[in-house]
N, C-alpha and C positions, 0 to 999 in steps of 0.2 A: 606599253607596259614593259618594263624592263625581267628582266628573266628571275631578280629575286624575289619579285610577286608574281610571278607567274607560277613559279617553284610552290609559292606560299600559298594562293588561292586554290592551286591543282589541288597541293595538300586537304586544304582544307574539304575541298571540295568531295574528295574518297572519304572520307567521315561520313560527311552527309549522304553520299550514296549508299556506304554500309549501313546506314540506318532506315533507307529507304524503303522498306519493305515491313508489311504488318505484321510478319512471323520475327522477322529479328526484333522489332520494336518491343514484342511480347518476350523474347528473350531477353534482352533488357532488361524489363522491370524486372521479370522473375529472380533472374541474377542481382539485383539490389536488393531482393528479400533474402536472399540466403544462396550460396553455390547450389549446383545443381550439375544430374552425370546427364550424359549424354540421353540415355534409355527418359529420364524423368521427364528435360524437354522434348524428345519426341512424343510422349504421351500427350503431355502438357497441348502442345501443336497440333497434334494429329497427322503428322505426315511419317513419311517411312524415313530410318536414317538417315540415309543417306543424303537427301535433300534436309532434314534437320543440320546434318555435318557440315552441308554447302553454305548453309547460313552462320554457322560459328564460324566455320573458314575465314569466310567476307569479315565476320566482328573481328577475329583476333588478327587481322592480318591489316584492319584500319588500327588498332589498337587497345580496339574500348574492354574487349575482353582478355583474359587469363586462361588456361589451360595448367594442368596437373593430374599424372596420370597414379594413378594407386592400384595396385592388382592390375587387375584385366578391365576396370573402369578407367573415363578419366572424366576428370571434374573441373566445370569450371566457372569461375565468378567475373564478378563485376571489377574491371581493372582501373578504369576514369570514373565511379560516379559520379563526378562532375557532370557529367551528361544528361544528367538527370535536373540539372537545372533548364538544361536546355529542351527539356520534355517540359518545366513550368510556363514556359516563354511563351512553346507552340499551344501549348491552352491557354495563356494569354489572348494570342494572336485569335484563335478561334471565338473565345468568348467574346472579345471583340467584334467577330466580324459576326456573330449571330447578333449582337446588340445590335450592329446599325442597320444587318438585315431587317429585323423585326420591327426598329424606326420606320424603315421606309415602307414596309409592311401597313405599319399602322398611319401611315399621312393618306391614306388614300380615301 
């Protein structure tokens, strides 16, 4: 593999690890319905900030999200929702795999 897909795949590949996780995937969608401060997704989550902030970090630092600080808040949205095609896919892929599940379920 030559080093300009190496560069590209690596790339690619810190996306999908910033998405990795059930608490950012839930930040995500949230952030497609409408921005949100920092205080809202820690509720939303249930974790203490600090670990909410670790998880924005990771998003805005693969891309997918935005930051804007106003006051002594800061706020942030959805910067790709293109990504959210890529949430159609992985239910694809699921619904998929419970169909053939449930075939092979039922041949018995």
């Amino acid at each position: 593999m030559d080093s300009k897909t190496q560069a590209r795949l690596t790339t690619r590949a810190n996306v999908f690890k910033a998405l990795a996780h059930p608490s950012r995937l839930l930040i995500v969608e949230e952030l497609a319905r409408k921005e949100r401060c920092v205080c809202e997704l820690t509720e939303m989550i249930g974790a203490d900030m600090s670990t909410v902030s670790k998880h924005l970090s990771v998003l805005k630092g693969a891309g997918i999200i935005q930051d804007e600080k106003r006051g002594l808040q800061v706020y942030y949205r959805l910067k790709m929702p293109c990504v959210l095609r890529f949430f159609d896919c992985v239910g694809e892929v699921i619904e998929t795999n419970v169909k053939e599940q449930w075939e092979l379920v039922n041949l018995r």
